[in-house]
Backbone bond lengths (Angstrom), bond angles and torsions (degrees), N, CA, C in turn:
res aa  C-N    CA-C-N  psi(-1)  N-CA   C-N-CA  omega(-1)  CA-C   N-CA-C  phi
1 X - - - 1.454 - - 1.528 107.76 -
2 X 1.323 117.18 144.73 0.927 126.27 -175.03 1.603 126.43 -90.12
3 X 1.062 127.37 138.16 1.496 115.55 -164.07 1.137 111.10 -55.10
4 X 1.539 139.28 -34.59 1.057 119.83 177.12 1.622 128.28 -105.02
5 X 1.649 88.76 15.96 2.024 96.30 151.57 1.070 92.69 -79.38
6 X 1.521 118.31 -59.68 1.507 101.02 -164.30 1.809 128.87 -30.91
7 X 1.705 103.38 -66.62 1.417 104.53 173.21 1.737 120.31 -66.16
8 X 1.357 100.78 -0.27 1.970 97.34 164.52 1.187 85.08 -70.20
9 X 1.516 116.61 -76.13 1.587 109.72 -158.11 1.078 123.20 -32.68
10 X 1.776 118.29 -47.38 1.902 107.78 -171.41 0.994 104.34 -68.82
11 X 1.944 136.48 -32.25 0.978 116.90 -164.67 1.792 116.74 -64.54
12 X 1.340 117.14 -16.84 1.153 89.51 166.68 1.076 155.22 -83.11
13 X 1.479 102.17 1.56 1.648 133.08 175.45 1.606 121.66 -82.93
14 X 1.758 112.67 4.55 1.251 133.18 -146.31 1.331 101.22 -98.37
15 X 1.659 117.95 -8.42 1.331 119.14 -169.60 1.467 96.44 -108.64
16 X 1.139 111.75 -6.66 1.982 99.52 -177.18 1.638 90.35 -103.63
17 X 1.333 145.42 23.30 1.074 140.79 165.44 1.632 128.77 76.01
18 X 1.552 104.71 28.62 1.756 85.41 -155.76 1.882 119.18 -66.23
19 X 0.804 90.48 150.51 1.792 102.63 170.79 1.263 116.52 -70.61
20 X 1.535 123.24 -44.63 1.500 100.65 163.69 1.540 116.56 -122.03
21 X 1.066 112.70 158.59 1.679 108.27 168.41 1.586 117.95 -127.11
22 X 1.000 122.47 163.62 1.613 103.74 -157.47 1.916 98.29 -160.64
23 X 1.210 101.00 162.92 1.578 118.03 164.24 1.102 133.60 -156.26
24 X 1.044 124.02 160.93 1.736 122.62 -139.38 1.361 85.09 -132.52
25 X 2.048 114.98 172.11 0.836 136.76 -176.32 1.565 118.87 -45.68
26 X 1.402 119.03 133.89 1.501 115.41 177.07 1.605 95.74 111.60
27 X 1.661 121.89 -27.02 1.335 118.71 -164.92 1.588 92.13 -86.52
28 X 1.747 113.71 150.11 1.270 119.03 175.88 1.289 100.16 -129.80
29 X 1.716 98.24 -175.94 1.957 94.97 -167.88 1.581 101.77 -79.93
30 X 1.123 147.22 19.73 1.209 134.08 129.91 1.346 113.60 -55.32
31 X 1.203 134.70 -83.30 1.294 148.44 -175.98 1.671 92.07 -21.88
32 X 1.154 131.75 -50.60 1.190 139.10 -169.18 1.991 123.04 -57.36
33 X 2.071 90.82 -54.34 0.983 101.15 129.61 1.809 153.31 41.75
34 X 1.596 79.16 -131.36 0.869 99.82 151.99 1.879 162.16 -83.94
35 X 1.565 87.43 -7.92 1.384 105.16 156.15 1.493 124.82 -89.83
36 X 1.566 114.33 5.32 1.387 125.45 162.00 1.611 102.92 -97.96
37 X 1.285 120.47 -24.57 1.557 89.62 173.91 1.130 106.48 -87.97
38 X 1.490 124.31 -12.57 1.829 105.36 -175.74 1.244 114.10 -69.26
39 X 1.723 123.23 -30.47 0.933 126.43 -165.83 1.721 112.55 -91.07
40 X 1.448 111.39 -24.51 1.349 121.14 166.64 1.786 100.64 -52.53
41 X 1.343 119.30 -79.24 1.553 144.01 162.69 1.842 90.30 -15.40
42 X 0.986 117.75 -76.30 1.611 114.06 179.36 1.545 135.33 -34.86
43 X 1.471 85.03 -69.18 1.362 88.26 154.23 2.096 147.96 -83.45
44 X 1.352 95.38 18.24 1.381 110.37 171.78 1.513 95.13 -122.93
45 X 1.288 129.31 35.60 1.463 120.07 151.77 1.190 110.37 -121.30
């Protein structure tokens, strides 16, 4: 998966609020990334 399927994917989980978000083996600090800007991007809208 690609880092930024990856952060499509969380973003859709971004509206039920979760407390943690996480990634597993294979994920690199891109992957990382980019699930901080979706969620940055999320929460400044």
């Amino acid at each position: 998966e690609t880092p930024e399927t990856m952060a499509s994917n969380i973003a859709k989980f971004l509206p039920y609020k979760p407390s943690i978000i996480g990634a597993c083996c294979g994920s690199t600090p891109e992957h990382i990334r980019e699930i901080i800007k979706v969620i940055r991007s999320y929460n400044n809208s």
